[in-house]
C-alpha positions as CSV (number, residue, x, y, z in Angstrom):
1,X,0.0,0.0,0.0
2,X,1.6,3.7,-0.9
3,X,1.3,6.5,1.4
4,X,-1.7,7.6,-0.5
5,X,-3.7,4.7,1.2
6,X,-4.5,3.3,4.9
7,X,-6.4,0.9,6.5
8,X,-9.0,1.6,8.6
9,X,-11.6,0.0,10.3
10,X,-15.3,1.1,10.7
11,X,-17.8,0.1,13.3
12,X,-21.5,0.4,11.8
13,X,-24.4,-1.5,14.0
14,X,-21.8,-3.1,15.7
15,X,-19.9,-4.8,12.8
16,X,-16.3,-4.0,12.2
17,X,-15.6,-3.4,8.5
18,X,-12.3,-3.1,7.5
19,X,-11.1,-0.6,4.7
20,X,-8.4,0.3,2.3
21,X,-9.1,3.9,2.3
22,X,-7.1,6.8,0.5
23,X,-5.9,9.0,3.2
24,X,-7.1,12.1,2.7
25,X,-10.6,10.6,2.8
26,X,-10.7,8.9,6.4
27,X,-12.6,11.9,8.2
28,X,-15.2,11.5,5.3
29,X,-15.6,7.9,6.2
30,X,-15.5,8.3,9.8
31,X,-18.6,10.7,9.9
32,X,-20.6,8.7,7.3
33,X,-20.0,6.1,9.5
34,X,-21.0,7.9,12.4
35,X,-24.3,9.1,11.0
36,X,-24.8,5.6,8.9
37,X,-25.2,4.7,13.0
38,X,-27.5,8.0,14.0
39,X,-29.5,7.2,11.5
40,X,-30.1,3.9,12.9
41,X,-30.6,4.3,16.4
42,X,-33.0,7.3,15.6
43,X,-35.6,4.6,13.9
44,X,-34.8,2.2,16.5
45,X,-36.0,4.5,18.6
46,X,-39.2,5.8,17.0
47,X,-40.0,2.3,16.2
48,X,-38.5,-0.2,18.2
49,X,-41.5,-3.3,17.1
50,X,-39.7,-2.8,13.3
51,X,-37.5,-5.8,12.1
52,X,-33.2,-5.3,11.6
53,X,-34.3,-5.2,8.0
54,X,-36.6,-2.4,8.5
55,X,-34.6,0.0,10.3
56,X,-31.6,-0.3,8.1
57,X,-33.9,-0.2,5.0
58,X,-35.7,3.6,6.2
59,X,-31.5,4.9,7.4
60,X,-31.0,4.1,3.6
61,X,-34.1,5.7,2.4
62,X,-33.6,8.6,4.8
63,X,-29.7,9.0,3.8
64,X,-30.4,8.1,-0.2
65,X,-33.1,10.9,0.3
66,X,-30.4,13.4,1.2
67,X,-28.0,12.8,-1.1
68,X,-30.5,13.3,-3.7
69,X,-31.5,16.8,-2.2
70,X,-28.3,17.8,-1.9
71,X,-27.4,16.5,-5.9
72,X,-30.5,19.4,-6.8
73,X,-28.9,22.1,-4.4
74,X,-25.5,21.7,-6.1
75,X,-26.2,22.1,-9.7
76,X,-23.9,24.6,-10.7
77,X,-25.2,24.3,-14.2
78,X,-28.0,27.3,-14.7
79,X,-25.1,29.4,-12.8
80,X,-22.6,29.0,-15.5
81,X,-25.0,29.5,-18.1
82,X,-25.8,32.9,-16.6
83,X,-22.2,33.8,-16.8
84,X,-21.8,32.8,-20.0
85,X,-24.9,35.1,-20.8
86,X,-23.7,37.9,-19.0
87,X,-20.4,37.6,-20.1
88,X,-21.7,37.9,-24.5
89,X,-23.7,40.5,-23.2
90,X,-20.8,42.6,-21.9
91,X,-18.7,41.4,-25.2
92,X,-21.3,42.7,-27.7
93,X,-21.7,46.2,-25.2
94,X,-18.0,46.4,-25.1
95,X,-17.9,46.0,-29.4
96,X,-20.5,48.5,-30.0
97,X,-18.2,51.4,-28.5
């Protein structure tokens, strides 16, 4: 392994999974980890008659769900093609004088 990479080990619902990470990434791993296990507990907690299956499947849903939210929020797309705009505008004002 180069110095790029490391090993680390996660504990999520109290299983230890073991990972060749690259290092700059371990903190990101870490905290998914982390709320991977917040996630969790929280429907363990609000519904503590649900199966294994079931609490792991709504922390997916409720993480996937994110993700996806967050996707929308960064779309940088309409932003640069406002620029882009802005900037022909400013061209064809600039070439007129």
């Amino acid at each position: 392994m180069d110095d790029k990479m490391m090993k680390i080990n996660l504990l999520i619902d109290c299983l230890r999974y073991p990972l060749n990470i690259r290092r700059e990434d371990e903190l990101l791993y870490r905290d998914a980890a982390k709320l991977i296990n917040k996630t969790l507990n929280k429907y363990r907690s609000w519904r503590p008659e649900l199966s294994s299956d079931n609490h792991w499947a709504m922390a997916a849903l409720e993480l996937a769900f994110d993700l996806t939210k967050m996707k929308d929020k960064n779309d940088t797309q309409p932003y640069l093609n406002k620029i882009e705009e802005l900037a022909k505008e400013l061209d064809n004002y600039i070439n007129k004088e």
